[in-house]
C-alpha positions in Angstrom: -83.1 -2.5 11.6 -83.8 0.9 12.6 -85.9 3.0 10.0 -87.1 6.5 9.6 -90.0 8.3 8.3 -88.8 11.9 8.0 -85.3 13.9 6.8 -84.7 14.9 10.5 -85.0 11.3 11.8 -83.2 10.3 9.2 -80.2 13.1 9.3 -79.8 12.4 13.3 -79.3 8.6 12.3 -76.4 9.3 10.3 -75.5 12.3 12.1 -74.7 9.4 15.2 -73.8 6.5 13.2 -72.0 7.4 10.2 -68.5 8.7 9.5 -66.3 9.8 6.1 -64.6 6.4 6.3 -67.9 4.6 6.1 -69.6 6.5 3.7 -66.6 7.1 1.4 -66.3 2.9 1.0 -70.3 2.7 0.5 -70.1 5.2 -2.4 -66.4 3.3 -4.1 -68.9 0.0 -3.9 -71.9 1.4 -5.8 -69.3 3.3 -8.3 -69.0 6.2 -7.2 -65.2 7.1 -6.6 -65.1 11.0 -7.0 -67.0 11.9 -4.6 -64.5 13.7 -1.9 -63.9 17.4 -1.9 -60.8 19.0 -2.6 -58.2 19.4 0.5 -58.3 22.9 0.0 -62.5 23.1 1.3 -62.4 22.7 4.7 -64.6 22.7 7.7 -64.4 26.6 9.5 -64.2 24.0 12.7 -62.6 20.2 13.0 -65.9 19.5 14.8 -68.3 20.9 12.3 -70.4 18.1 10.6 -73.1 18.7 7.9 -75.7 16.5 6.3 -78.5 17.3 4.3 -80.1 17.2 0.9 -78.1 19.2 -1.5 -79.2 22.3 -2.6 -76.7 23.4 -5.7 -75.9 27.2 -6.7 -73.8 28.2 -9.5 -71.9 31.3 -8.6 -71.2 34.2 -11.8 -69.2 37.2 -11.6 -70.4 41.0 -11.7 -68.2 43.2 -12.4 -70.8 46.5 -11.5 -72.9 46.6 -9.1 -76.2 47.2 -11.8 -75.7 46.8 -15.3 -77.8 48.8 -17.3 -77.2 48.3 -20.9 -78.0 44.4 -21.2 -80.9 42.1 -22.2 -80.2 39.7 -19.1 -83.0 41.0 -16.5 -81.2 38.9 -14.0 -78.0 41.7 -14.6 -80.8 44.6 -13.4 -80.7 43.0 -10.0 -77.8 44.2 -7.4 -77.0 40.9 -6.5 -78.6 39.0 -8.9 -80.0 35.4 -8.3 -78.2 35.0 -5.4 -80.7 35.9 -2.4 -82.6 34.3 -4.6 -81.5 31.4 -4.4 -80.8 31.8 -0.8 -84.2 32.3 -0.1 -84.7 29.1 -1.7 -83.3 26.9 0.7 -85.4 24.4 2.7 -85.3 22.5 6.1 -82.4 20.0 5.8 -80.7 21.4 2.8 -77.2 22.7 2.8 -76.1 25.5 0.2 -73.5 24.1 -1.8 -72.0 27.1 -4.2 -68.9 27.4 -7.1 -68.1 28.5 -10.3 -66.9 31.8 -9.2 -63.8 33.7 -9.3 -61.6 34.3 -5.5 -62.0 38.0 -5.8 -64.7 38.5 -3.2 -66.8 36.6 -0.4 -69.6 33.8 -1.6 -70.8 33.7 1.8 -71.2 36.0 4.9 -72.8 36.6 8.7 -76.0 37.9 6.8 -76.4 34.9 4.8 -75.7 32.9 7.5 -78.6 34.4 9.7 -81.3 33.8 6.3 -79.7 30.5 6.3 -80.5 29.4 9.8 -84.1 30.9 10.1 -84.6 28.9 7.1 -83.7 25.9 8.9 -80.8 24.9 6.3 -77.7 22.2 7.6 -75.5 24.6 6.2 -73.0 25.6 3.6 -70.4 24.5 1.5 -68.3 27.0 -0.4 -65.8 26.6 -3.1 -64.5 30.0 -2.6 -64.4 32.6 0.8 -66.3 33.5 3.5 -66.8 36.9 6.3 -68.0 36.4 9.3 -66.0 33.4 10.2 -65.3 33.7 13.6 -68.4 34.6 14.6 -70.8 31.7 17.0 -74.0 31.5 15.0 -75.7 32.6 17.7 -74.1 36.1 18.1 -74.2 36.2 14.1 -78.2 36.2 15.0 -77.8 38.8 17.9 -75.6 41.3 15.3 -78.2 41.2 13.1 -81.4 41.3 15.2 -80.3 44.7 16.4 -79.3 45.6 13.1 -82.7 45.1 12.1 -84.3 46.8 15.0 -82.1 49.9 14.3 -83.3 49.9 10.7 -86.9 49.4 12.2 -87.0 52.4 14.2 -85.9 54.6 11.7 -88.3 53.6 9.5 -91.0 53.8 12.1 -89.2 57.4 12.9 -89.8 58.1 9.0 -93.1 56.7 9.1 -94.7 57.7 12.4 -93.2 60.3 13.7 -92.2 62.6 10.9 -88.4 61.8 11.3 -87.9 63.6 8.1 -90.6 66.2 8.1 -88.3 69.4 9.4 -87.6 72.8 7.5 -84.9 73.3 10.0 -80.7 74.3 8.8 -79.5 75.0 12.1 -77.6 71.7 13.6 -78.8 71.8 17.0 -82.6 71.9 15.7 -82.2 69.3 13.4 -80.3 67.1 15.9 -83.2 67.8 18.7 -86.1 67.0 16.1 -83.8 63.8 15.1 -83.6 62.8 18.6 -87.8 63.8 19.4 -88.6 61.4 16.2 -86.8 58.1 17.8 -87.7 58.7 21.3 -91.0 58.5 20.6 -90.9 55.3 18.9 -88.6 54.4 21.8 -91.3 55.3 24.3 -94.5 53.5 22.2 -91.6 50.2 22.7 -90.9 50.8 26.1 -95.0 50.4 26.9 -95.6 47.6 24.8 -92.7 46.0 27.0 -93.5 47.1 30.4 -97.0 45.9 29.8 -97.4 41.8 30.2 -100.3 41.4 28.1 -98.5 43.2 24.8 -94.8 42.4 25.8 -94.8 39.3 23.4 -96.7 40.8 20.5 -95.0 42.1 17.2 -94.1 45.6 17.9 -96.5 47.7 15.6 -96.1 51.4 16.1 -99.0 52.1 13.8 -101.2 50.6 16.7 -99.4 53.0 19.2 -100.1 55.9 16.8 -103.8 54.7 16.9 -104.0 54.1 20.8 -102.6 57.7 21.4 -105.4 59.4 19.3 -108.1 57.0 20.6 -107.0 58.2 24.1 -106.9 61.9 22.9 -110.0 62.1 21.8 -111.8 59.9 24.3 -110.8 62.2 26.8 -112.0 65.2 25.4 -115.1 63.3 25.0 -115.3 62.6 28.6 -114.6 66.1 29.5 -117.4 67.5 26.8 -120.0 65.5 28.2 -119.0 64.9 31.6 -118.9 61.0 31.2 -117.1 58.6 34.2 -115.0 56.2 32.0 -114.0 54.2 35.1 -117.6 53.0 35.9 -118.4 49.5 36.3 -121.2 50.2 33.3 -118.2 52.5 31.2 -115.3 50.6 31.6 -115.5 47.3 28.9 -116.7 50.1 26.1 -114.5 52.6 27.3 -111.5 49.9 26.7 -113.3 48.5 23.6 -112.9 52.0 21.8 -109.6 53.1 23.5 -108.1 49.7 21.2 -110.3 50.4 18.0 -108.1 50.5 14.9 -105.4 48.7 16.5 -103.5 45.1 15.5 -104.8 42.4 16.7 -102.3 40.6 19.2 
């Protein structure tokens, strides 16, 4: 008899072996006979299968999306419990969700993309999805640059004074816009062109850093006539030039 000693050896076992049929019998032999869902949940795909350990989540309508004048904290959130209990989820587990009304989505591409860097089996949903259509792969690649976009403006915001202009005119403001993400673009560009930081986190504080250590190395240099590219210069010359900066 074949055993396991993990969930994932285990899952893959009945992934290969089992089927409905089987497991529905099984459960009518140890008593319990209402365990089937209802015809009208349905796998998005006939080939989708899902196994895991349960992870239950009941579902409550909001009617607004904060509500002020209650003594439920959980009503001060936007959306509640529910990333939440998203976040929640383990290796192995499938979100399985109801209790809420059909008026709006229980599930979407951005849950989807939590879901799967999580490591969950999946999701069961009494109620709708977005996103349906959508390979889990390019649900990942959506959102990826999504969060890249949001990462440069913040770095913009951050870094490169995105939002620090006194200018009305519309050209001005759209050439300052435009100076503010290119250079976050540019500090991106280096860390990829260069092997040794191309597989690092991208950190534009460490750029930031970099540029003024080379700014004011140089005048250094300059002030006191100094050779930076001499055999006895060069290891502190590259020691200071990446003071400051993140670790790779």
């Amino acid at each position: 008899m074949t055993t396991w000693k993990t969930d994932d050896e285990l899952f893959g076992m009945a992934r290969k072996e089992l089927f409905v049929a089987l497991v529905g019998d099984v459960l009518d032999k140890i008593g319990f006979q209402h365990q089937f869902l209802p015809p009208s949940i349905k796998p998005i795909q006939e080939d989708f299968v899902v196994i895991g350990r349960a992870m239950p989540v009941l579902e409550a309508d909001v009617y607004e999306e904060v509500v002020n004048e209650t003594n439920n904290p959980v009503m001060l959130k936007p959306f509640g419990l529910m990333f939440q209990a998203l976040d929640d989820l383990k290796q192995n587990e499938v979100y399985i969700c109801t209790g809420a009304s059909p008026r709006y989505a229980l599930w979407g591409g951005l849950m989807s993309t939590r879901a799967i860097k999580l490591g969950a089996a999946g999701a069961v949903l009494h109620g709708y999805s977005t996103d349906t259509k959508q390979a889990p792969i390019d649900v990942i690649d959506i959102y990826h640059t999504h969060f890249q976009i949001e990462f440069g403006f913040r770095d913009a915001k951050q870094f490169t004074g995105l939002e620090n202009s006194q200018a009305r005119s519309g050209n001005k403001l759209n050439f300052h816009f435009n100076a503010a993400l290119t250079k976050v673009n540019i500090a991106k560009i280096m860390q990829l062109s260069n092997p040794q930081t191309r597989e690092n986190s991208f950190s534009m504080a460490t750029y930031k850093i970099l540029f003024h250590n080379t700014l004011m190395l140089s005048r250094f240099f300059r002030l006191f006539a100094i050779n930076p590219n001499s055999i006895k210069n060069r290891q502190h010359v590259n020691e200071l030039l990446y003071f400051g900066t993140m670790a790779a």
